[in-house]
C-alpha positions as CSV (number, residue, x, y, z in Angstrom):
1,X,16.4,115.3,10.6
2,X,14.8,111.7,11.4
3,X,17.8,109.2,10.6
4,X,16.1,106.5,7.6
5,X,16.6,103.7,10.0
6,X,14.2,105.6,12.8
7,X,11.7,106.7,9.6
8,X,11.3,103.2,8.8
9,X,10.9,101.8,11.9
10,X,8.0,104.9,12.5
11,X,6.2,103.8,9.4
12,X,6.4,100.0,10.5
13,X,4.7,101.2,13.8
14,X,2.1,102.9,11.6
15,X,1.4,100.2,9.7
16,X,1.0,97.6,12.4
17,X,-1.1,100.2,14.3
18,X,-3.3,100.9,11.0
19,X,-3.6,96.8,10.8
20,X,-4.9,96.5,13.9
21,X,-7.1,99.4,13.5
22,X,-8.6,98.3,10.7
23,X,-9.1,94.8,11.9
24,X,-10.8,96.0,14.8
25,X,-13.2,98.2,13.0
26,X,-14.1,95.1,10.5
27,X,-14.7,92.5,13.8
28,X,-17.2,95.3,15.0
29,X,-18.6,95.4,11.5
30,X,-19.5,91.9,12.0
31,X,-20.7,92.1,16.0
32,X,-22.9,94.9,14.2
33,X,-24.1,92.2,11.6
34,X,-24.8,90.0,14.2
35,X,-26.6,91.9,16.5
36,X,-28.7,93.3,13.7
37,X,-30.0,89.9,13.0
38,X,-30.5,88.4,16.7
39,X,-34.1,88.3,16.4
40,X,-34.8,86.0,13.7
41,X,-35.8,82.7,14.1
42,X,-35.4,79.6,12.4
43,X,-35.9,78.6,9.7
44,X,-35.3,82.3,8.5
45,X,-31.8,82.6,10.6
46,X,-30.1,79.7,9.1
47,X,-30.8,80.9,5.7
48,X,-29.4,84.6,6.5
49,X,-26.8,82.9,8.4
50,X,-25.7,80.5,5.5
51,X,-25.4,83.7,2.8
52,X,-23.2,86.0,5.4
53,X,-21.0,83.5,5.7
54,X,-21.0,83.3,1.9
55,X,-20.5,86.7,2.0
56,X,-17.3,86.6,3.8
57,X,-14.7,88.5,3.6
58,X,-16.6,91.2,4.0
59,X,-14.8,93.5,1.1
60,X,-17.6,95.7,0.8
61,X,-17.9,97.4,4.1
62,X,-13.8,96.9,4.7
63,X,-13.8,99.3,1.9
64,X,-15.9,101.5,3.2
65,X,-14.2,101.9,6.5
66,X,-10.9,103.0,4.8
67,X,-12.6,105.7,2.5
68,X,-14.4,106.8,5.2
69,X,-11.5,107.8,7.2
70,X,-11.5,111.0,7.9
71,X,-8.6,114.0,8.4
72,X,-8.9,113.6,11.7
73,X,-11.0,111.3,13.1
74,X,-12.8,110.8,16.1
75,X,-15.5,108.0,18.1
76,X,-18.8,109.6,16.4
77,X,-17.3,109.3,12.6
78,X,-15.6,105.9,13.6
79,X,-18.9,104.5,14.8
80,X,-20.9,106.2,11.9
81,X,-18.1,104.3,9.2
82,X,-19.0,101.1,11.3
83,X,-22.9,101.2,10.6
84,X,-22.6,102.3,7.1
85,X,-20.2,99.3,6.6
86,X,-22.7,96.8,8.0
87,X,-25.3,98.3,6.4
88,X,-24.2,98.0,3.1
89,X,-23.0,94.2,3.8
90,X,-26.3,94.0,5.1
91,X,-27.9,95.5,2.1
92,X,-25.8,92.7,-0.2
93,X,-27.2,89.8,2.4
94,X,-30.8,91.0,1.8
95,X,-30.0,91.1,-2.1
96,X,-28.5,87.9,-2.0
97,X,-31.7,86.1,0.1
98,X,-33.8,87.7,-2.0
99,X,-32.1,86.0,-5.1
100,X,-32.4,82.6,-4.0
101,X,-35.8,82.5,-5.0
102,X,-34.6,81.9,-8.6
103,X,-32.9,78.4,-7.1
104,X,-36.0,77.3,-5.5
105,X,-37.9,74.5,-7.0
106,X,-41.6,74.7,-7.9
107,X,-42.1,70.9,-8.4
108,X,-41.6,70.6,-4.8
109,X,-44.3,69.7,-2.2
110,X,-42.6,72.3,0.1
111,X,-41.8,75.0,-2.2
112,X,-44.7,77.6,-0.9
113,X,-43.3,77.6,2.3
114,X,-39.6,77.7,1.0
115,X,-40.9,80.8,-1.0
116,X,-42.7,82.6,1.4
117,X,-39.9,82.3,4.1
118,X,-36.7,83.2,1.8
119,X,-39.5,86.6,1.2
120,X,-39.5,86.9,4.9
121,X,-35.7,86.4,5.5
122,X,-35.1,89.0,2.4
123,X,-37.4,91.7,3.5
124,X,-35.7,91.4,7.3
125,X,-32.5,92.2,6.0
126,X,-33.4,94.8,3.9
127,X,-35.1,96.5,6.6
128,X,-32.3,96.1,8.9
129,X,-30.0,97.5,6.2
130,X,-32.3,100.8,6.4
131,X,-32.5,100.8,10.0
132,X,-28.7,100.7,10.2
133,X,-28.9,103.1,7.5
134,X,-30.7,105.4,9.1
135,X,-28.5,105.1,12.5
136,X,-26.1,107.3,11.0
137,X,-28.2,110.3,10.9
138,X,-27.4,111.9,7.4
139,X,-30.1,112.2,5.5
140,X,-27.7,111.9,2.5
141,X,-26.4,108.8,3.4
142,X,-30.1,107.5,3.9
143,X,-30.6,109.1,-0.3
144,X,-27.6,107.4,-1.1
145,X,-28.7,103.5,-0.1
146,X,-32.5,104.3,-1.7
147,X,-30.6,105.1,-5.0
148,X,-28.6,102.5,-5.4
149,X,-31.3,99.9,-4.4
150,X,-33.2,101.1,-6.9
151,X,-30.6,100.7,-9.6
152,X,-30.1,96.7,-8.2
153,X,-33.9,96.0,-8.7
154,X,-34.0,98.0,-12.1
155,X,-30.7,96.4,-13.0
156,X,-32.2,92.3,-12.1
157,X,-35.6,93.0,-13.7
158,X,-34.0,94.5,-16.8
159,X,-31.7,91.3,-17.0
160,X,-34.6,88.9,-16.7
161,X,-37.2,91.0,-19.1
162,X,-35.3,91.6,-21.6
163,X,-32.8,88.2,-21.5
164,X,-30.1,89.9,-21.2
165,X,-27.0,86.7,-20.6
166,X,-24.2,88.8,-18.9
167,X,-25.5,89.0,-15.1
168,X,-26.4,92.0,-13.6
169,X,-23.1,93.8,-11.6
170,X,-24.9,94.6,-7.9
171,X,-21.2,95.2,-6.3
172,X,-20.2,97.6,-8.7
173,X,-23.0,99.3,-7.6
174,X,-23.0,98.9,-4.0
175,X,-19.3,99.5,-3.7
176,X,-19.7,103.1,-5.8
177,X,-23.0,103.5,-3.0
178,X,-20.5,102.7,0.4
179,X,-17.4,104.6,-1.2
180,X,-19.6,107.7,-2.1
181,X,-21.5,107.6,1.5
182,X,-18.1,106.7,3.1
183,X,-16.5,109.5,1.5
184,X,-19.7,112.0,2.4
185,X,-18.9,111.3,5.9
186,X,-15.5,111.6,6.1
187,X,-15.9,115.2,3.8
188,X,-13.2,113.8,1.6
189,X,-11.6,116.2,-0.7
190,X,-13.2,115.8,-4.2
191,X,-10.0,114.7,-5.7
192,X,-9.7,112.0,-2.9
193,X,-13.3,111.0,-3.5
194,X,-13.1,110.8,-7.3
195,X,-9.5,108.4,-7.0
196,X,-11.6,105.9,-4.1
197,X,-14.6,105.8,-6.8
198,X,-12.0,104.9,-9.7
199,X,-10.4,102.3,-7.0
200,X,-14.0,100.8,-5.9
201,X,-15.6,100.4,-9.7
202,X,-11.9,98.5,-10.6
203,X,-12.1,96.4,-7.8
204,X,-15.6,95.1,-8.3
205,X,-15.5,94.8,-12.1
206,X,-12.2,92.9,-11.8
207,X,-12.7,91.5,-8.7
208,X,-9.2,90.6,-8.5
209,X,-6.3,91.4,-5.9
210,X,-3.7,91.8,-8.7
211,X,-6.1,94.2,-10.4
212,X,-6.7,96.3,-7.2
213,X,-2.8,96.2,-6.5
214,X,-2.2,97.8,-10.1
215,X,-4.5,100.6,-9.8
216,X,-3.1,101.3,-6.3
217,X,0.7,101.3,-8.1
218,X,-0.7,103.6,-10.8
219,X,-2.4,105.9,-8.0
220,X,-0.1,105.4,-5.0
221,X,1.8,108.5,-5.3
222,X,-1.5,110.8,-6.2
223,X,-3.0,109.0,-3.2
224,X,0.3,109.8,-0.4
225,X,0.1,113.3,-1.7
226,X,-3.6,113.9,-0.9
227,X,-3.8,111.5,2.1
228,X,-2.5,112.1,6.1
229,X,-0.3,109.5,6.9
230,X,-3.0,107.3,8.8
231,X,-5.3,107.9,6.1
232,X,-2.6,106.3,3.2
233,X,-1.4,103.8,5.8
234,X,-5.3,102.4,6.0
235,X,-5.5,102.4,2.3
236,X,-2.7,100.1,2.4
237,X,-3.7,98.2,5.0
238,X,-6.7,97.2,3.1
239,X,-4.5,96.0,-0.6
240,X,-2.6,93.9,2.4
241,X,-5.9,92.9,3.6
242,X,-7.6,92.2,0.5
243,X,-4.8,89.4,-0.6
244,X,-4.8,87.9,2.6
245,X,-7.7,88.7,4.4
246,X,-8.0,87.1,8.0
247,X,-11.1,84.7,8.7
């Protein structure tokens, strides 16, 4: 029997292992981001570089790589958790370009150019979210990110048709989109799948660490019982993350 003093310091170990971990996929994410977009040109890569750095911390795809941990993992899923993490942060950057043609300003001399390069900068993205996207190699996955776009665009031109005044939710989408690809990949257990869904739709439609740290409280125990010990100490990692999330 492990003496509670050596069990302790064994699951400190873990945890500072599953930190680093975890830290090192999300840097990679970024590298991923980065290299994705080396070949624009200004003026389209200082607007795509302004709204990643707006889009920092990148919650989205550190969610992804915890849910998409696997029982036992290995460099092929690890890499495949990495691209589906940049692609769908790279999916939110295209989104987001795309929306700042509702901020441009059609009194101004300049405006058609303005208009017609946010178009460009937009449509890059998106097609380097696909191409990322599609670097996985599941067709599912691929299924998975032409769903959910579709139920962005639906859910913006629905908002402005109809006048709808609440705005429209894109990262409860895309976090249900990441969590159910991440999960896909990682051929989670349904019951793990189902609890990371509940998790991801609570965290974007409270979008608050206190929230997220509740549900993980009212799931912990469900969660330690279903997870292996790396998977629950990445979990963890990520509600440790998520208040104080490094730059």
């Amino acid at each position: 029997m492990i003496p509670s003093t050596e069990k302790r310091e064994l699951s400190m170990k873990s945890a500072n292992a599953a930190r680093q971990e975890f830290e090192a996929e999300l840097l990679e994410v970024e590298q991923t981001l980065h290299e994705a977009l080396a070949d624009l040109f200004p003026p389209f890569s200082q607007m795509v570089a302004q709204e990643l750095r707006r889009s920092h911390p990148l919650w989205r795809g550190a969610l992804v790589l915890v849910a998409g941990t696997p029982d036992r993992d290995e460099e092929a899923r690890r890499r495949q958790r990495i691209d589906l993490a940049a692609a769908l942060e790279m999916l939110h950057l295209a989104i987001n370009v795309h929306m700042l043609l509702g901020e441009t300003n059609r009194a101004e001399p300049t405006h058609s150019s303005v208009l017609g390069s946010t178009i460009l900068a937009g449509d890059y993205c998106f097609s380097r979210a696909a191409a990322l996207a599609v670097r996985i190699g599941e067709r599912v996955v691929v299924e998975i990110f032409s769903d959910v776009l579709k139920r962005i665009s639906e859910g913006h031109l629905r908002r402005l048709l109809e006048g709808e005044e609440a705005p429209f939710n894109e990262d409860r989408e895309l976090c249900i989109a990441g969590v159910e690809a991440a999960t896909y990949l990682a051929r989670s257990l349904p019951s793990v799948r189902a609890l990371a869904l509940h998790f991801a739709e609570s965290l974007a439609d409270q979008h608050a660490p206190e929230q997220a740290t509740s549900f993980w409280n009212t799931a912990r125990q469900e969660m330690h019982n279903l997870l292996t010990p790396t998977q629950y100490a990445r979990w963890e990692t990520f509600l440790d993350w998520w208040h104080t999330p490094s730059p």
